[in-house]
ZAZATOR-270172 format. One line per field, with one value per residue (C-alpha): residue number from 1; residue in three letters; x, y, z. Coordinates in pm, whole numbers, plus 50000, padded with zeros to 5 digits. Layout:
% residues N
num [NUM,...]
residu [ALA,...]
x [X,...]
y [Y,...]
z [Z,...]
This chain:
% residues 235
num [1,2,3,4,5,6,7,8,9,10,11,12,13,14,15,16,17,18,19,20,21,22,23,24,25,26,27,28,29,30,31,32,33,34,35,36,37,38,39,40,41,42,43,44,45,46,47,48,49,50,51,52,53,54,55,56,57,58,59,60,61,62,63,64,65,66,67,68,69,70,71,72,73,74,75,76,77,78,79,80,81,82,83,84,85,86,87,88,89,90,91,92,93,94,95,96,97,98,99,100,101,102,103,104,105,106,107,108,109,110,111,112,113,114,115,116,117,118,119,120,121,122,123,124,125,126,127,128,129,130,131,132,133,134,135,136,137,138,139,140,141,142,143,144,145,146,147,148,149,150,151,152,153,154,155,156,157,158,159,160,161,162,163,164,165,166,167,168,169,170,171,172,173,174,175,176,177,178,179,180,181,182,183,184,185,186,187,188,189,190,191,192,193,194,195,196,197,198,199,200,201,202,203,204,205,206,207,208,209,210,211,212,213,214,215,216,217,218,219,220,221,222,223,224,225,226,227,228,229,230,231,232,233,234,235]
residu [UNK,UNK,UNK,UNK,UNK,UNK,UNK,UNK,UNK,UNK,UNK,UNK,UNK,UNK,UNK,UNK,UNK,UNK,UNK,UNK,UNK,UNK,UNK,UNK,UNK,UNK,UNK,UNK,UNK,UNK,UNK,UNK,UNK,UNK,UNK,UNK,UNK,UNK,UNK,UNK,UNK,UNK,UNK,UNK,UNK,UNK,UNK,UNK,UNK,UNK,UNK,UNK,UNK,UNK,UNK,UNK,UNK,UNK,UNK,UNK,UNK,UNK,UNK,UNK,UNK,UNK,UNK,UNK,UNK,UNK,UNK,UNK,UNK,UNK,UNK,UNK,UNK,UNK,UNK,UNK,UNK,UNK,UNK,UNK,UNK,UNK,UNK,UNK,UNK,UNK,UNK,UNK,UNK,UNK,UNK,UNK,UNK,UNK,UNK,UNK,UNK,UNK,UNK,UNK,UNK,UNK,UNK,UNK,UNK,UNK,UNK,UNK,UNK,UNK,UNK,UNK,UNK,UNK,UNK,UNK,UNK,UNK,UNK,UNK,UNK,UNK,UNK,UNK,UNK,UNK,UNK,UNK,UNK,UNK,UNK,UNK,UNK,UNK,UNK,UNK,UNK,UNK,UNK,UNK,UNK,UNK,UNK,UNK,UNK,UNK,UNK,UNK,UNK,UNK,UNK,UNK,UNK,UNK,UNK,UNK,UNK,UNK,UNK,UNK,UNK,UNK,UNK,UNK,UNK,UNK,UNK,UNK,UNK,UNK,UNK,UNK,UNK,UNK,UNK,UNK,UNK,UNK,UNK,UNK,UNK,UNK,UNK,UNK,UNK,UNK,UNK,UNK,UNK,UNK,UNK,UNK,UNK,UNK,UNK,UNK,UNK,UNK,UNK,UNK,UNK,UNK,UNK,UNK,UNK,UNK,UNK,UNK,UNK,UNK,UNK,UNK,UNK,UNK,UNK,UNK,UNK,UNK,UNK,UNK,UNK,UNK,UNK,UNK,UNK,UNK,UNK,UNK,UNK,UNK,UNK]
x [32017,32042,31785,31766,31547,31543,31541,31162,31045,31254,31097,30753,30859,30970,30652,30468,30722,30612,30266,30011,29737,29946,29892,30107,30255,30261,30520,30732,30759,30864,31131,31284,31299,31467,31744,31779,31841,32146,32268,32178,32212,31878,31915,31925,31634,31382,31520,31406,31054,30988,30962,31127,31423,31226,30956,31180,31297,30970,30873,31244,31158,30826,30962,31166,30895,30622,30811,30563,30300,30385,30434,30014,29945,29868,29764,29423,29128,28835,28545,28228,28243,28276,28191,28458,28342,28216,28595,28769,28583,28702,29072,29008,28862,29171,29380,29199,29318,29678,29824,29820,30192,30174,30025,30249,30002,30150,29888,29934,29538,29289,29056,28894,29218,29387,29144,29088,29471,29497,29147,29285,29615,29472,29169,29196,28884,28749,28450,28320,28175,28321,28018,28103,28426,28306,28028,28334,28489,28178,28156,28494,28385,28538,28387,28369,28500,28751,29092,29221,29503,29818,30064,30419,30569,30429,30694,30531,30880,30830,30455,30480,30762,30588,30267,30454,30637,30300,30118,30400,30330,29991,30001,30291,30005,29701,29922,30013,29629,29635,29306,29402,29196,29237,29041,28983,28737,28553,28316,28023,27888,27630,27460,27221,27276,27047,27256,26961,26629,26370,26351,26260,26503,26756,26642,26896,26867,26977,26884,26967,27077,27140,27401,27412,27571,27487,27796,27863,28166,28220,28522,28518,28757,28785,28846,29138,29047,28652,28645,28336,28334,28230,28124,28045,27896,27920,27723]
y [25173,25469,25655,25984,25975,26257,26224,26301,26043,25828,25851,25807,25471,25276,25371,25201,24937,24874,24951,24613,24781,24911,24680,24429,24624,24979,24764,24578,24927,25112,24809,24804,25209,25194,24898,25094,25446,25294,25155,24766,24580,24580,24113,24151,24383,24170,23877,24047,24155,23883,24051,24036,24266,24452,24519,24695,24900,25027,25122,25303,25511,25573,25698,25986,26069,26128,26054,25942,25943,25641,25440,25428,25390,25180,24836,24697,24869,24710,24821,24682,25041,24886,25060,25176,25043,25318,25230,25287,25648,25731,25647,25827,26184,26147,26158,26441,26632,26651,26779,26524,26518,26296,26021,25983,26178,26395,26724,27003,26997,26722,26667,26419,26258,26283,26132,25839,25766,25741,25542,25296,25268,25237,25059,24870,25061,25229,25421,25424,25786,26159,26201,25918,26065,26434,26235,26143,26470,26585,26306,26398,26732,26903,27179,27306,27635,27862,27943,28243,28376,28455,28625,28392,28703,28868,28929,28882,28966,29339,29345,29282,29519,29827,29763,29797,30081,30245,30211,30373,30684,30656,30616,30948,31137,31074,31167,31492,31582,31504,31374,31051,30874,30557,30606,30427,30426,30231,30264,30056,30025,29845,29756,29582,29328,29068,28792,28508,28497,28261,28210,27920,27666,27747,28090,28383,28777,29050,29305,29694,29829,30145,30067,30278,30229,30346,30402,30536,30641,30640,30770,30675,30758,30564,30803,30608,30835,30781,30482,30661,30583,30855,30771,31038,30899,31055,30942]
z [05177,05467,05539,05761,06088,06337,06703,06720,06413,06646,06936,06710,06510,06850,06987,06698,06678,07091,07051,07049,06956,06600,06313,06228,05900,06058,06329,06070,05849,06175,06258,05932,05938,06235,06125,05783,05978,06154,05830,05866,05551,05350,05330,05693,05774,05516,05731,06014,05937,05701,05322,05058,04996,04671,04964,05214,04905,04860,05209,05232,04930,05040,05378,05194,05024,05280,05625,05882,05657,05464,05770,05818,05461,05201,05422,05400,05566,05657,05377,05617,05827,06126,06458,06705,07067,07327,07552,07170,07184,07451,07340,07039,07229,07407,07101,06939,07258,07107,06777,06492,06519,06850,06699,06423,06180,05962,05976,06132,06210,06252,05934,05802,05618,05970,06168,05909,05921,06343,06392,06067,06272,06628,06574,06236,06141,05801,05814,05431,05437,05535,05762,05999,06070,06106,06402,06559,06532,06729,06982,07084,07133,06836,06638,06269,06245,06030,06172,06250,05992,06145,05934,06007,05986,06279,06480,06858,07082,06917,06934,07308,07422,07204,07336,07679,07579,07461,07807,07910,07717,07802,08195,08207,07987,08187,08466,08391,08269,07926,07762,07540,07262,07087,06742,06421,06125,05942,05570,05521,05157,05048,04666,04554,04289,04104,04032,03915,03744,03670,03280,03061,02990,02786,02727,02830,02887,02986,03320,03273,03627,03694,03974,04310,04614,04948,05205,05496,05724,06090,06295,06647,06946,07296,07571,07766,08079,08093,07854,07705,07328,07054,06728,06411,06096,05760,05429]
């Protein structure tokens, strides 16, 4: 039973498969990944790690499922929340430093989930509630906060030599005299909406609004010469 492993899951298992401080499961799943990836015979790897042949089966088809991922799953936690030590902290802030991805966590972001999988597999630990693990997220210095979007289509090579090409432009105007603006515009609105009211239990009604909405525009244009900025609003 073959299974694919690229050079960088490689690198990953034979770590674990090294590593003391990995459980013992998380090294025998790695080992028998490794045998099965060069084609060993499946009676042979069992042999090897010491499970049946049905076993290794299961953690082969679990690795082409979920890759990595299933290599740190589905062993026993420890349900008394025990405490990581202040030294295991430390080794954890550490590993919040780097992607998910170099500890063999498949995430492309630490959460919750993540960070549950790499202190299970480092430490043997389970914290029993969400909130223990978000105190850890802070401890290690980490903050709660909402990404920035970034279209995958941006195309950053072009970005970069336009934006060149445009201070370009710019510089040979301002040189021969030319007054240049940067502008852009913006409309604010604003209405006034009531969504919930205080009525007796199970009682309904109704609220007749006459809805208006107050807006207003503003154009403004930076002055690339005097970088003086001038803004007109318009209701």
């Amino acid at each position: 039973m073959h299974v694919v492993v690229t050079d960088e899951e490689q690198q990953v298992l034979i770590r674990w498969k090294k590593r003391g401080d990995s459980l013992i499961l998380i090294r025998l799943k790695a080992e028998a990944i490794l045998y099965a990836s060069h084609g060993v015979d499946l009676d042979f790897i069992a042999e090897m790690v010491g499970r049946t042949v049905r076993t290794v089966k299961e953690w082969l088809a679990s690795w082409r499922v979920s890759r990595l991922h299933s290599v740190v799953t589905g062993h026993k936690g420890n349900q008394n929340a025990a405490k990581l030590t202040r030294e295991q902290k430390e080794q954890l802030k550490e590993v919040l430093s780097r992607p998910p991805s170099q500890s063999g966590i498949k995430a492309d972001f630490w959460d919750v989930p993540a960070l549950a999988d790499v202190v299970r597999t480092r430490f043997d630990v389970e914290y029993e509630s969400d909130s223990s693990y978000r105190l850890l997220m802070h401890f290690a210095g980490m903050s709660f906060k909402l990404p920035d979007p970034f279209d995958k289509r941006r195309d950053e090579e072009a970005i970069t030599k336009r934006m060149a090409q445009i201070q370009d432009e710019v510089a040979d105007l301002l040189s021969d005299g030319w007054e240049v603006y940067a502008a852009d515009e913006v409309r604010v609105e604003h209405e006034a909406e009531t969504r919930r009211m205080w009525l007796p239990q199970g009682k309904r009604t109704k609220i007749y609004v006459d809805r208006t909405r107050n807006a207003c525009s503003f154009f403004g244009a930076l002055s690339l010469r005097s970088k003086k900025v001038k803004v007109y609003g318009r209701n």
